[in-house]
FIGUVEX-465039 format. One record per atom (N, C-alpha, C): x, y, z. Coordinates in steps of 0.001 Angstrom, whole numbers, plus 500000, padded with zeros to 6 digits. Atoms other than C-alpha are relative to their C-alpha. Layout:
# FIGUVEX-465039
XYZ
...
***
This chain:
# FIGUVEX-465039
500722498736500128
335493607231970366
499415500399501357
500131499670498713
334837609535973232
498621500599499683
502153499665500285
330430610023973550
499925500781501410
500297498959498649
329394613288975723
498690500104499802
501469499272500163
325929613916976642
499819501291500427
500218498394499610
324425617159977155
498571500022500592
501062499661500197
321501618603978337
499685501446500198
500031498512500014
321494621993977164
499251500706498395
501159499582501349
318460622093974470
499639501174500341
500869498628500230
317767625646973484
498761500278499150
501348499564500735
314939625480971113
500127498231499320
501026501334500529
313049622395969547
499321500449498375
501382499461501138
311707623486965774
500122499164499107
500131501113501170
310057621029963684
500363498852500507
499188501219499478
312537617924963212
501504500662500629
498537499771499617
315436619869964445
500250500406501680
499683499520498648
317118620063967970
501100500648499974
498265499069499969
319934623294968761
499819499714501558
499554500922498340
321630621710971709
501210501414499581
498841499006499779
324125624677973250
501123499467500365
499317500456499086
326996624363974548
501510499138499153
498978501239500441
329146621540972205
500868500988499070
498560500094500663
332803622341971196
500207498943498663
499026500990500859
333811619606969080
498102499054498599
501094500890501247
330261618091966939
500827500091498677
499532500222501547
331216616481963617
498914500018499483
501535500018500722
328969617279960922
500091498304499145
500608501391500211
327077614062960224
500383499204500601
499623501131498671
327917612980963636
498826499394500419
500789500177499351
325359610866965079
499664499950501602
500539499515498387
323612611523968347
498605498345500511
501461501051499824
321027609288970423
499549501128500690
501014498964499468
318573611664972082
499007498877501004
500358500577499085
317306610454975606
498366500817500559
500891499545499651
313390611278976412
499910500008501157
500608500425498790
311894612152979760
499692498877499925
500868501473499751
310000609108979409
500772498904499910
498884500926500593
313083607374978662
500235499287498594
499884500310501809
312422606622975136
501244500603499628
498712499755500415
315598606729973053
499813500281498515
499841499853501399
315691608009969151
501286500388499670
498843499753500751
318293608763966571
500015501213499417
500212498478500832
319634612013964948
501150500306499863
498585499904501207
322530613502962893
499862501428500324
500022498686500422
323982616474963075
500472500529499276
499889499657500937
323737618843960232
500786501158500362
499217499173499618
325548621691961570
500650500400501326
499654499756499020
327711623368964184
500564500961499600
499707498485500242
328771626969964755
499398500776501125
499557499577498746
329998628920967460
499471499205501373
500580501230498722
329049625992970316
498626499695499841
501329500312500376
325612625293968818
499996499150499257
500325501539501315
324740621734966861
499038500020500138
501633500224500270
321585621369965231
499673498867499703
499776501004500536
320875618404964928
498499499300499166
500900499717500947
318198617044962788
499459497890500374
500670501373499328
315949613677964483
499568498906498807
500942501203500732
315193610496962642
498557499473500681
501169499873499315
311385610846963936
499546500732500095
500631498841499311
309276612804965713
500498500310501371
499362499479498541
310397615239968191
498587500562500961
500998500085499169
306868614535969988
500523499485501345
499793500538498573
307459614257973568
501448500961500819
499234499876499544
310306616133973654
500036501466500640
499915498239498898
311541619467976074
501431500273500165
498918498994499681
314609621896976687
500361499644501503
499559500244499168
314827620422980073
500242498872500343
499995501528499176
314430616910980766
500437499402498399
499521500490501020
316022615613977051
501442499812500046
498264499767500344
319497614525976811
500649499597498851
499223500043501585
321485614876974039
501444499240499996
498867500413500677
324418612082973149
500746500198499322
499127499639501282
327203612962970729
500871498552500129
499650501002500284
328192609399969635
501509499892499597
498575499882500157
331506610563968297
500199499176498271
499617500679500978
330826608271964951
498657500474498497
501050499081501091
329102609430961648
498990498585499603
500814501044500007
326371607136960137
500684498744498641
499676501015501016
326878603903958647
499205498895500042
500954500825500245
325134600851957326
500607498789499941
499345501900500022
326138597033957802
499166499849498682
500189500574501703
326377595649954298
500805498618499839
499340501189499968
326668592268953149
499088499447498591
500808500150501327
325449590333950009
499097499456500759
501286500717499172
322823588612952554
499188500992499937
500956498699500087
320917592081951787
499274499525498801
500531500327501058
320102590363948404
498707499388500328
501018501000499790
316438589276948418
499304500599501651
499957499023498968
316078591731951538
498898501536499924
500535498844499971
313289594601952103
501010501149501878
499544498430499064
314581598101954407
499086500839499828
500349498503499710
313565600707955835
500769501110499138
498826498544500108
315461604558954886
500983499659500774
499199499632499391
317255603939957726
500865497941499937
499576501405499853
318523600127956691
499619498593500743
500474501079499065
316577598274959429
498583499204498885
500745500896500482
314630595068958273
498159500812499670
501542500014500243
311064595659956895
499123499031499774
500316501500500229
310427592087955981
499684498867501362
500049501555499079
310670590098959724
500592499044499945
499186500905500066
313288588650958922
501663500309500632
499207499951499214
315677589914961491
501361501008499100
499479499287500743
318817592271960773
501147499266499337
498919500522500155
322126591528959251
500773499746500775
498918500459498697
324459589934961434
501081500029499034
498881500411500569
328205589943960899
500095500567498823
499943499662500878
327687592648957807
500998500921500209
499231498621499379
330524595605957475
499086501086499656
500711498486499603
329623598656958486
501002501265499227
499745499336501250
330331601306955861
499264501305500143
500726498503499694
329888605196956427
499189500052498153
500703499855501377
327004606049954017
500507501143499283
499746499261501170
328568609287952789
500972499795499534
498898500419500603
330748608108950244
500162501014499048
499448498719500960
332280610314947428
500218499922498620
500391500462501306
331725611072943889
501342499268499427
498505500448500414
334030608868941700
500809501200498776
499434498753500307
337144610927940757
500388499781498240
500302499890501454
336801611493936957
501649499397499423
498865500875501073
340601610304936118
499746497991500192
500229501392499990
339408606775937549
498949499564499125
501510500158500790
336175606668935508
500448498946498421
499883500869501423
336076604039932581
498573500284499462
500719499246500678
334203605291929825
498995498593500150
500368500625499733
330882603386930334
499962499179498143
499998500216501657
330573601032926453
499047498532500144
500779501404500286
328298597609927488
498272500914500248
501369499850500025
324500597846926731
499430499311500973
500966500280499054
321823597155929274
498499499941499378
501156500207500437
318879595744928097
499072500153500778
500934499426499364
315538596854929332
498799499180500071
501408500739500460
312767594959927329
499286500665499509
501165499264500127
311292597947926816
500787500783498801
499453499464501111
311691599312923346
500114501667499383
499679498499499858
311516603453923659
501449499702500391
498105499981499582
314996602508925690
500690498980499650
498977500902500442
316664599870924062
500206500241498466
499761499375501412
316136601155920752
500150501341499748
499512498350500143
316200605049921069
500368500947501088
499259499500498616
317586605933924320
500659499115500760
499333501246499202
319921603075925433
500448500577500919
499538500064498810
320813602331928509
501324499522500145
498427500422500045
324563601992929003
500806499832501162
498956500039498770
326534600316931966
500898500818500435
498829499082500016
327954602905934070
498862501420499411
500491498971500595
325557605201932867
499019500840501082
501562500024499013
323014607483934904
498920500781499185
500941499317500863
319848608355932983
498697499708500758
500394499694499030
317146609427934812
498682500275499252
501065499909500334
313300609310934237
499333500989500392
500450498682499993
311188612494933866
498424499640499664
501298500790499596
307723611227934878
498745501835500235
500897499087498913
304558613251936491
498756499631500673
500817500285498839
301820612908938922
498635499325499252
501102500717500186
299547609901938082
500081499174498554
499413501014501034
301911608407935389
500180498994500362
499374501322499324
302649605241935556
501657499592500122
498549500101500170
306354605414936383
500160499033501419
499482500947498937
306189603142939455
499636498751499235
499990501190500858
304946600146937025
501166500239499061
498960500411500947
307564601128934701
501218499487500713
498844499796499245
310116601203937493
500309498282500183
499538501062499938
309643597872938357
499837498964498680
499289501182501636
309648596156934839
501513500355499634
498292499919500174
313162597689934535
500482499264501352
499251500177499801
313866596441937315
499627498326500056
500073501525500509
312551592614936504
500694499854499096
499325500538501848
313912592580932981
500929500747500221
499270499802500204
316962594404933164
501368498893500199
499153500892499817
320043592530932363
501486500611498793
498730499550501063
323789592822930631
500109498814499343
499874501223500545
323964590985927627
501148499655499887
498883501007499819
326734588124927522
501021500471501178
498678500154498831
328677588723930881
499231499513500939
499785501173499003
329244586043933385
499812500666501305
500553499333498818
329002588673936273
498409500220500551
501391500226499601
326139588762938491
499074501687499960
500407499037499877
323838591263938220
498451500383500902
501141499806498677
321443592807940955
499255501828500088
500393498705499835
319176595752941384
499737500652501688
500370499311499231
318966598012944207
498291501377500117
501163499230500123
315842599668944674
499500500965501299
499995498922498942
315285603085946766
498461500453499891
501290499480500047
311477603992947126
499831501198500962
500388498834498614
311043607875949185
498633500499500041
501487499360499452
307665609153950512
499034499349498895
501298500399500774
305453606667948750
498936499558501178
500755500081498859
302482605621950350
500340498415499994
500250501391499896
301473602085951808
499836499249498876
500287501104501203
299889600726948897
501066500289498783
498692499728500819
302912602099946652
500639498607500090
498746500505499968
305366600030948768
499149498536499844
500325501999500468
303077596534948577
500245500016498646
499737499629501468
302896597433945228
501308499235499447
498487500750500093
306618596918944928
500450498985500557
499686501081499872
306943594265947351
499574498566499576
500658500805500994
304357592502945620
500448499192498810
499646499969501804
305501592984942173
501811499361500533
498478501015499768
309120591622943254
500043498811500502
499703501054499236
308471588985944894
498925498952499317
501170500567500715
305673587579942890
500848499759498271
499439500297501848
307785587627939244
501515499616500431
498866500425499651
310757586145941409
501254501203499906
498652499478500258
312912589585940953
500751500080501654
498976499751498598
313529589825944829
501078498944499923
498804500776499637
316207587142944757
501283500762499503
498766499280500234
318601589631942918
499939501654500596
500577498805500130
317000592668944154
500510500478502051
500217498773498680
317754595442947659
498924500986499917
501260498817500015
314579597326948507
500318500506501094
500246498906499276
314698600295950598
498833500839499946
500852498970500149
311384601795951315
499745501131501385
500384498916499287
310361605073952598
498860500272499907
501152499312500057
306970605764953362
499597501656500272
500417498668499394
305224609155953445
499843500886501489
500012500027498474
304338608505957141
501408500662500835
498390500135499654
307949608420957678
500515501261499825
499596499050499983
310219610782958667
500816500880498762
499516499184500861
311766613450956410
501541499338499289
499048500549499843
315013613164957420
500334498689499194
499489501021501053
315025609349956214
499757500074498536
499737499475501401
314422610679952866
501313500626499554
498581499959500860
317756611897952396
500860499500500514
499296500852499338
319443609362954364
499882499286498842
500321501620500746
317781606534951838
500668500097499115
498835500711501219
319566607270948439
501526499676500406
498895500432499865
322715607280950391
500416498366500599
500032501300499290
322305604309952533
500003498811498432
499997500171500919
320998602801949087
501004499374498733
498690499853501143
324021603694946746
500920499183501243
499114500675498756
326444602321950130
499905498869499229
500187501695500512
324803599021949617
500330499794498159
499321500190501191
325238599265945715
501792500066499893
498784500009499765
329043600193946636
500620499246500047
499278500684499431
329550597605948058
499850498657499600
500488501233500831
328025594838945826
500750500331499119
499159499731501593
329733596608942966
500999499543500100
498553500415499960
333201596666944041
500275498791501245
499977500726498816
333325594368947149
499758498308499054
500498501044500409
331418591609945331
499949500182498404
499986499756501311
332413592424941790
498334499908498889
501295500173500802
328438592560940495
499552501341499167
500562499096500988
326572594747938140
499289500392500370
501144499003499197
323873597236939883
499662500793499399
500913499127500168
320918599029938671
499829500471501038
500679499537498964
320458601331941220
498584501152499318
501210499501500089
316477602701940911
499841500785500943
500579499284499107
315455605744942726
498951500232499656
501883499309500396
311638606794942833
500018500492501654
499833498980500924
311271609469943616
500511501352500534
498778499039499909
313677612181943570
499242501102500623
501047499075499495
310796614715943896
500241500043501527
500172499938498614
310150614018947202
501156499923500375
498976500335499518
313731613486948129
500126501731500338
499859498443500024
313906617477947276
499240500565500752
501562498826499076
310811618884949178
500773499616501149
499702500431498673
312371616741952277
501041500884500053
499047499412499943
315686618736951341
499520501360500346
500720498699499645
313579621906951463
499348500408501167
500413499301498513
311683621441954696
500831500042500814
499568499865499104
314544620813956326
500663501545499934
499500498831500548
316384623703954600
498976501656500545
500828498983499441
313300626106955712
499931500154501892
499967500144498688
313479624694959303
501228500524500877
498864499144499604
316901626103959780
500723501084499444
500519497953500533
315772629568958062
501190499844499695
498567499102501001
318562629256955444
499036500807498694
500904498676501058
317972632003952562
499853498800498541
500722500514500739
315859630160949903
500652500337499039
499777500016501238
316606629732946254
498674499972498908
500847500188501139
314527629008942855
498938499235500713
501155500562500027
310929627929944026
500307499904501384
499961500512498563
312259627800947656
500874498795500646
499023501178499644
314490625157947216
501701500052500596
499073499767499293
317818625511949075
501138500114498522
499148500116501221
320832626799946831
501026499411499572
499172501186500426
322958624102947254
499217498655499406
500649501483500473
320515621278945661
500455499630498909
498855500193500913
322814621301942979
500658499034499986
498935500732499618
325650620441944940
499825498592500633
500580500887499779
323371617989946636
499818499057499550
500647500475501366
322057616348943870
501388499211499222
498359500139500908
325757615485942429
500380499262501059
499537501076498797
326879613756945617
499132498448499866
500197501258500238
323947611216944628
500460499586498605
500239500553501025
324050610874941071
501497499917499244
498181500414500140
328109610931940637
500580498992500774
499395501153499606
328458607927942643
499397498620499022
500144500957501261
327432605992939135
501213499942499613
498618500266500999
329882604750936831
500657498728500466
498836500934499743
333021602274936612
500954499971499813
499027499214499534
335801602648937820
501424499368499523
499284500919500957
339041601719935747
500542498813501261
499022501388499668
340834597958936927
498656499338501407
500380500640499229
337533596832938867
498896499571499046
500729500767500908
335031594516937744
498133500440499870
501183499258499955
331995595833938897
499057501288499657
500671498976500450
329610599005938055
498362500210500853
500891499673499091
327074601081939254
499014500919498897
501022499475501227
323845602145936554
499140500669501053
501168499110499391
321530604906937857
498757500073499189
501632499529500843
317820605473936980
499623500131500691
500723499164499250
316598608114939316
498827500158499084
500929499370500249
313369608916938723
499209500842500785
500782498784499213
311282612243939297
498766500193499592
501796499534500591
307308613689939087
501029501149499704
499503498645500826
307938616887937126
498655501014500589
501453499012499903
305364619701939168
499799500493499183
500677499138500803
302969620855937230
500523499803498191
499597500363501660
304752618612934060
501058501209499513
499385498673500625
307156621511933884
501380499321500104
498337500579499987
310826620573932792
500708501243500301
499126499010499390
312055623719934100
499950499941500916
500179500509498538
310865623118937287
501863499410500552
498520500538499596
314318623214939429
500256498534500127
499658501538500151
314346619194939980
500000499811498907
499793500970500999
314569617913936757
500940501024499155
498982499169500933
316518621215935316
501413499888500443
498683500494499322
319380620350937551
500471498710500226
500090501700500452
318696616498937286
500848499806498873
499878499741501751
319141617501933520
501630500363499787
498811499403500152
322668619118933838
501123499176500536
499075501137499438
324139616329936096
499883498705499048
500156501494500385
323084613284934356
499885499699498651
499667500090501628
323375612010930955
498522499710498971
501584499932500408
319671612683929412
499380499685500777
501308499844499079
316507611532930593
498688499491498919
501203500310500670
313422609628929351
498659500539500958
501413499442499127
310297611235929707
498807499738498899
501724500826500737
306765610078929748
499299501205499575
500435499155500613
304335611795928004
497830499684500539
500847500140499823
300673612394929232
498710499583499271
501165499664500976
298762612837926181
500252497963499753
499913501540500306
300281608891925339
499446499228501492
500453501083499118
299004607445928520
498618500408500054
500951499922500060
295647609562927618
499076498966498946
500378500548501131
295776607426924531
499902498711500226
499931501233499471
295904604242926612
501536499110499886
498673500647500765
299825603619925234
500353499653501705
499179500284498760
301774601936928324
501579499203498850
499231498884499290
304898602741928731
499781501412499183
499980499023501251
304043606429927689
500891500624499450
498844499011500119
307228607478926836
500133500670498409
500071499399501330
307919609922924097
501304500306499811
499091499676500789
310796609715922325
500725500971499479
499572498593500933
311284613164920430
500637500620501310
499273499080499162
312247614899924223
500768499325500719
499173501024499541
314082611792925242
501431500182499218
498959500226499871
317307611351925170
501107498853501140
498577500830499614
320669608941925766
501093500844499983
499001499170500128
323689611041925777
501473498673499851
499026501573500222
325910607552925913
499641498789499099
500500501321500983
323952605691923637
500371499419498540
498731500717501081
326769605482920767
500996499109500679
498683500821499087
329292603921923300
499242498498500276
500315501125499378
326843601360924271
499228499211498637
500471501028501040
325382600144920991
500976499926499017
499169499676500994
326634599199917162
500204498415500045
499856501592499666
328180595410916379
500731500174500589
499681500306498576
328974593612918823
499699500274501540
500893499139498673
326895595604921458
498364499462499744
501138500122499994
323854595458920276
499356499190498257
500074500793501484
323286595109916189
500675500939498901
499135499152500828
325250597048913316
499125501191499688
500655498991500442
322202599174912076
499133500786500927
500747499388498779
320930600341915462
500170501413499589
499860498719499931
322252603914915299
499195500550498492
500485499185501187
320746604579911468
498275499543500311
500885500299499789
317574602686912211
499269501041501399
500472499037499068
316933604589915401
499610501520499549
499421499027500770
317926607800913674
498566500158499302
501348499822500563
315046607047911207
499039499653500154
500931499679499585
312611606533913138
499662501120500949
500031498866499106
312998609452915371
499539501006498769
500596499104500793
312560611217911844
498644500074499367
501413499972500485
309431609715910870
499082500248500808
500548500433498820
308005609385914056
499926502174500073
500239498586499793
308721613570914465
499007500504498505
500859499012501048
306975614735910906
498825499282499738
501455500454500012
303995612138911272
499229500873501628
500140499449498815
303666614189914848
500025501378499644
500325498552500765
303903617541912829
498900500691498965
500928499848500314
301614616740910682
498786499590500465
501237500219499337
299436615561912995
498860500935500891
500252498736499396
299171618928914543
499341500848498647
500659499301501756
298603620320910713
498542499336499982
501504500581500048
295886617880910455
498607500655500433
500945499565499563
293894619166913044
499292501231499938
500139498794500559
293995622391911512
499458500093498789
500024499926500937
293646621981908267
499006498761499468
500726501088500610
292111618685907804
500837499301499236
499224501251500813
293439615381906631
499857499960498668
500914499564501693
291635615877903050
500618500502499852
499202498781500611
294044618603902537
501422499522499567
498474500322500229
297546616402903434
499761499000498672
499612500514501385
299064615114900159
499931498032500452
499998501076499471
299276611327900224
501200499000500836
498860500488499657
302780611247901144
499735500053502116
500184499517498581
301992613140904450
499057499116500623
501112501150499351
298880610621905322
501050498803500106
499075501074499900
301773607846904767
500753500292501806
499054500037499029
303605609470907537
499294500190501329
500766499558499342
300404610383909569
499937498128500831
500092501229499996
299936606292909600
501043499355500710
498356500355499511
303518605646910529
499712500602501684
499913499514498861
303335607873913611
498670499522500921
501070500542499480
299948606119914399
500355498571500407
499492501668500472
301340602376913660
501270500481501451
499115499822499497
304638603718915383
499890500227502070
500388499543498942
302759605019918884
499358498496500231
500871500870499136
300266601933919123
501138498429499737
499211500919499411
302994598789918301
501322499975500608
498350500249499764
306509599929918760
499404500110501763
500450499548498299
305497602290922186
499479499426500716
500410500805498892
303230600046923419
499980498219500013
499852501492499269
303883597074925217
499729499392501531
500346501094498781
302444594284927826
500898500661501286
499033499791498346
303543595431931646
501353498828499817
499023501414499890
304973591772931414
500972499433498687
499711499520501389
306085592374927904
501738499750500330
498283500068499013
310103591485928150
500485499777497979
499889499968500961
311129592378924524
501757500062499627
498449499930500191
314763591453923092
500485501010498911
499520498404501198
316846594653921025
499947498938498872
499905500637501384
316940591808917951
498546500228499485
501650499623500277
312647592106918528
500206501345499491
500337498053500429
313102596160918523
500170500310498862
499318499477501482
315141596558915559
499085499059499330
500931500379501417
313070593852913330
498569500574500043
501432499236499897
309827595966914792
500452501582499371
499493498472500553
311789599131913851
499661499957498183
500012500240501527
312213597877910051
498575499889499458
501506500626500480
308607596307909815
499736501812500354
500733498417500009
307570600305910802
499867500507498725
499448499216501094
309846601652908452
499800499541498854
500698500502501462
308449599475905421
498757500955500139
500674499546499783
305471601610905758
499844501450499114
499488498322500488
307625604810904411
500630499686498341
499345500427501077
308876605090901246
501594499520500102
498594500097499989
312148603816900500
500963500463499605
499247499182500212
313643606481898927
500013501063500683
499758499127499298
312885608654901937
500774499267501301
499757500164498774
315041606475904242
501636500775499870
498876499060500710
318093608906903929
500900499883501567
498745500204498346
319911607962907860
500500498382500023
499378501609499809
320186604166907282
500788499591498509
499098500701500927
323055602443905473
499182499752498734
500437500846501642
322005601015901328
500233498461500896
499658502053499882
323532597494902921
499258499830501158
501348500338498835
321242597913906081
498997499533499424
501110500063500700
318529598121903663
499791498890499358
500144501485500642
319111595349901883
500523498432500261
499668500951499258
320161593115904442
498615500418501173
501260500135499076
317046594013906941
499006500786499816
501846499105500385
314433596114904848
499096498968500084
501457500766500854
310872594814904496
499545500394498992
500779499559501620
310287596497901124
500035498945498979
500046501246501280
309259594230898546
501002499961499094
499206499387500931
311604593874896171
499351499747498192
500707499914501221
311255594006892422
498333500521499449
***
């Protein structure tokens, strides 16, 4: 590769440098950028058009000037040395060690933008992924190969949930290894101890890749990190035939970073200001899930986002929503109620969660059992709204039955221990013990031979 420098900076704005002059820039070529002072940084360029590359700094472009800066064109796009020696491994966004424990030696080097997989290779995803956590293993499964994506908001606890999925997650009965990748963008300091803490303290770092991004930190490595990220899952998946949770937190910020840069090179704005390709954006990460027919490995997504202002229309999670196959979302009023994990069920969704349960997956009466509790669980939550209107004195005694249920149903199923590591055989016999509660001639979604192979109703 042939590397030209320049020094023909026309303007400086923000994180971006338009260097004049260059013929030939590849987009998502990397550059080194030479300071007066001789300091050296990194930077990518995002565009080129009519002899102008903009290129866009991993840093701050403190120090820098239109005269004394020289601009490199490296000739090679970005890539990340990958190796399974990353296992048990903290990163930066930009792949470099965060731990002190020196970089990878001898890893291949692997351009991070890789490409969605092409839908005739795709094997329909059908093994369950256990969680521990019984909102998603019993009414929104998680399915290898799957990407389902958490719909959180500001001052939930979705970074404790994040990492109990990613301690307890596991595929039941296969011999393959399985490992999580973990992408953290613009959290703060005590976020990322948080996580290195919590992994390394319940032993999950030995299967685990952390990538964190602090707030401090530049933009830019915010949308470098899910790719760099997914790379390394790439390359554990198929390379090293293993099983990968890849965890993003949090998508949010991944988007605003997409936006300042998007404002910094005055393109014409979209919905809320957000650039009108975040779409197309957005699909480049979350289509490199799945598994891919005649290889052994797989790649599970669980992005998670804050929802501004709790709004599910809000462009991130409405376009989250259209790429990805549902979405569990927490619920405020349940974490007002002290419930941990707050997730609420009724706006949750699996969209794969017939393929991945049933016998032999999980248990035969999963799908009717789920089924009816999503129904009791919604009209003890209807009338709970009646209630407050009308007064409990008023509901019949059937309706107080179901008022009880959705009370019983919120404080044991929903909530469970941080450290709480619950097996789908626990969920479903906690599902049944609910559903004794209801009458038994209103269970009208589960099998007669379910019933009388795993009811709790008395008999005779």
């Amino acid at each position: 590769m042939i590397s030209v420098s320049y020094r023909s900076i026309s303007d400086i704005t923000g994180p971006l440098v338009f260097v004049e002059g260059v013929d030939r820039a590849a987009y998502n070529e990397i550059v080194e950028i030479q300071l007066p002072n001789g300091e050296t940084r990194s930077g990518q360029v995002l565009e080129s058009r009519k002899g102008t590359a903009i290129v866009q700094v991993f840093g701050s472009t403190t120090g820098m000037d239109t005269s004394g800066t020289r601009v490199r064109f490296t000739g090679s796009t970005a890539r990340v040395a990958v190796s399974d020696e990353m296992l048990g491994r903290v990163f930066n966004g930009l792949a470099e060690p965060h731990d002190d424990l020196g970089p990878i030696i001898g890893g291949e080097k692997i351009e991070i933008v890789g490409n969605a997989i092409n839908p005739y290779s795709r094997e329909e995803p059908s093994e369950f992924i256990e969680t521990g956590i019984s909102t998603i293993d019993g009414n929104n499964t998680l399915v290898r190969g799957q990407k389902l994506p958490i719909f959180s908001g500001s001052g939930l606890p979705h970074n404790q949930m994040a990492a109990q999925i990613a301690r307890q997650a596991k595929v039941l009965g296969k011999e393959e290894g399985f490992a999580v990748v973990f992408g953290a963008m613009g959290i703060t300091s005590e976020e990322a101890n948080f996580f290195i803490n919590e992994f390394r303290k319940t032993g999950a770092i030995s299967r685990s890749v952390l990538f964190l991004n602090l707030s401090s930190d530049p933009s830019m490595e915010r949308i470098i990190l899910p790719r760099v990220a997914l790379t390394t899952a790439e390359y554990l998946a198929y390379e090293q035939n293993m099983h990968i949770l890849v965890i993003l937190s949090d998508m949010t910020n991944y988007c605003e970073a997409l936006r300042e840069i998007s404002s910094a090179r005055e393109e014409v704005p979209g919905r809320r200001g957000f650039p009108g390709y975040m779409y197309t954006d957005l699909s480049t990460i979350y289509e490199r899930a799945g598994k891919i027919r005649g290889r052994t490995g797989s790649i599970t997504q669980m992005p998670i986002l804050t929802m501004p202002g709790d709004d599910m229309t809000h462009p991130i999670p409405d376009l989250t929503g259209y790429i990805t196959e549902g979405q569990i979302t927490l619920s405020r009023d349940l974490q007002r109620a002290g419930v941990y994990p707050p997730v609420n069920i009724l706006p949750s969704l699996s969209r794969l969660m017939n393929q991945g349960i049933g016998k032999g997956r999980t248990r035969e009466d999963h799908r009717g059992v789920s089924d009816q509790i999503y129904a009791g669980y919604a009209n003890g939550k209807d009338l709970r709204s009646l209630s407050a209107i009308v007064g409990e004195e008023a509901l019949s005694a059937n309706d107080k039955t179901y008022l009880r249920f959705a009370d019983a149903f919120e404080g044991k199923y929903v909530r469970q221990g941080l450290e709480e590591d619950r097996g789908i055989e626990t969920t479903l016999d906690l599902s049944w013990e609910l559903l004794s509660m209801l009458p038994e001639s209103d269970m009208k979604r589960v099998k007669r031979e379910h019933i009388e192979k795993y009811g709790k109703w008395k008999k005779g």
